[in-house]
N, C-alpha and C positions, 0 to 999 in steps of 0.2 A: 506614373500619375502626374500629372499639371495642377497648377495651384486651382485652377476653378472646380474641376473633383473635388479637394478638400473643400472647397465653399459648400457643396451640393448636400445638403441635409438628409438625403437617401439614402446617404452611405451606412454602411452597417458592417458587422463582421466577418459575412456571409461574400462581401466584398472585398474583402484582404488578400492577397495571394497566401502561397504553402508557406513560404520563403518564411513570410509575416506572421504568421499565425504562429508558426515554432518558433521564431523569438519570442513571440505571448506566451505562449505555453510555457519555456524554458524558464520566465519567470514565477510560475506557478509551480507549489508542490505538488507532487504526485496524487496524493492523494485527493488534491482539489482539483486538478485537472480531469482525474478518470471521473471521479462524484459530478462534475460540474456540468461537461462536455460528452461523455457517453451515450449513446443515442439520440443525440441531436442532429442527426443526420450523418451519410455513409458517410458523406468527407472527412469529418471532425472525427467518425469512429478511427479509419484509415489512419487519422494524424495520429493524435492519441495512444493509439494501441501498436504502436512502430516500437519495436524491441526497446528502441532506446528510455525511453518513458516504462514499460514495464519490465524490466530484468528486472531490479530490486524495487520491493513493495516496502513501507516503513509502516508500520501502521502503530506508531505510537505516538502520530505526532498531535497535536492539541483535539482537533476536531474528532479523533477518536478514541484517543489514551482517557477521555472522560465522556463516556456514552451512557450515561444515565439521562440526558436528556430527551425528548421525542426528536429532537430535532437532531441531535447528535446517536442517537440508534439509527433513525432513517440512514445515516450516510452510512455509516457502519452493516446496515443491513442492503445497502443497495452495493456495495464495495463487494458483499461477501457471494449476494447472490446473480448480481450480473457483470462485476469485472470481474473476481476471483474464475470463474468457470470460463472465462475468453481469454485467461492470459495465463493459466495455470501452466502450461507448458513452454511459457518463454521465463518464468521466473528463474533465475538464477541466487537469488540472498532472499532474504523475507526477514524484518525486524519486527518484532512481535512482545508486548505484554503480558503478565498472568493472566490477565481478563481475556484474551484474546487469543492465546496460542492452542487451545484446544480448541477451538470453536473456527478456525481457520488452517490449521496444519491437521486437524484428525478427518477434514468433510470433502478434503481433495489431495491427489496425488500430484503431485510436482514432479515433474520426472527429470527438467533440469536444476533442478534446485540443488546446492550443495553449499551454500552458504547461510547461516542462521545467528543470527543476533536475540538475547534474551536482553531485555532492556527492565529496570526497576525490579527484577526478583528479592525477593528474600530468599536467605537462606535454606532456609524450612522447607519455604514453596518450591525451590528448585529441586530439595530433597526429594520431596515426595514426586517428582518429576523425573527425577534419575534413579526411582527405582520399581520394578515391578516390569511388567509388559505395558509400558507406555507409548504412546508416538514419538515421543521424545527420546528415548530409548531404541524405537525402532529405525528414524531416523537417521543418530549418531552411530549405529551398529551399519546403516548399511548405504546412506547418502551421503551425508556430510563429511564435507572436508574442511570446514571452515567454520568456527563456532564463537563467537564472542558473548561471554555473558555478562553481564552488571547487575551487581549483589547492590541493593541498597538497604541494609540494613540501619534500622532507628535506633541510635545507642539513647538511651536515656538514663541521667546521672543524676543519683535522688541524695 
């Protein structure tokens, strides 16, 4: 590009090379890139959806570790029903919440998945999570090889 392109007020993002746009993107979290840019046309699907961007899904990071908002479900419901089903099979790790890990690991099979991060558990919660016939359960028994969990338990001193 020549300095009088950058002058030309036409320009848009639409006009960026690949090169450019994965530097963009790379600045962007995952989960705001797939919400933000998914279906906005085949290119950006193309960019977006390249292994490297979805091997590992975090899904506990602000915009959705608190989805009681409309506006914070929308993402969380558009994550679940139009990226989760296009990328379920390149996932490799998946970090995941209470609020989230049954509503996301029990409604699709992952078939490269073998990495799993439990992020904010309690105790308790994970109990009742490690035992019975759970997905969690079913999972650890027959995918995972890679487990990380974080207990956050509230001591409180009276």
């Amino acid at each position: 590009m020549n300095m009088s392109t950058f002058n030309n007020n036409d320009i848009n993002i639409f006009d960026l090379s690949d090169e450019l746009l994965l530097y963009i993107f790379n600045k962007l979290h995952t989960i705001e890139l797939l919400y933000s840019l998914v279906n906005v046309n085949q290119r950006f699907d193309r960019l977006v959806f390249d292994s490297f961007y979805t091997h590992h899904l975090d899904l506990t990071v602000r915009p959705l570790c608190y989805y009681t908002s409309p506006v914070n479900t929308q993402i969380f419901d558009q994550i679940r029903t139009q990226v989760l089903p296009r990328i379920h099979q390149k996932l490799n790790k998946i970090t995941v919440d209470p609020l989230s890990m049954e509503c996301i690991l029990g409604t699709i099979y992952y078939s490269e998945l073998n990495s799993l991060s439990l992020v904010n558990f309690q105790s308790e919660t994970l109990l009742q999570h490690l035992t019975g016939d759970t997905i969690l359960i079913r999972l650890l028994t027959g995918q995972i090889t890679h487990l990380v969990i974080d207990i956050n338990d509230e001591i409180c001193l009276h």
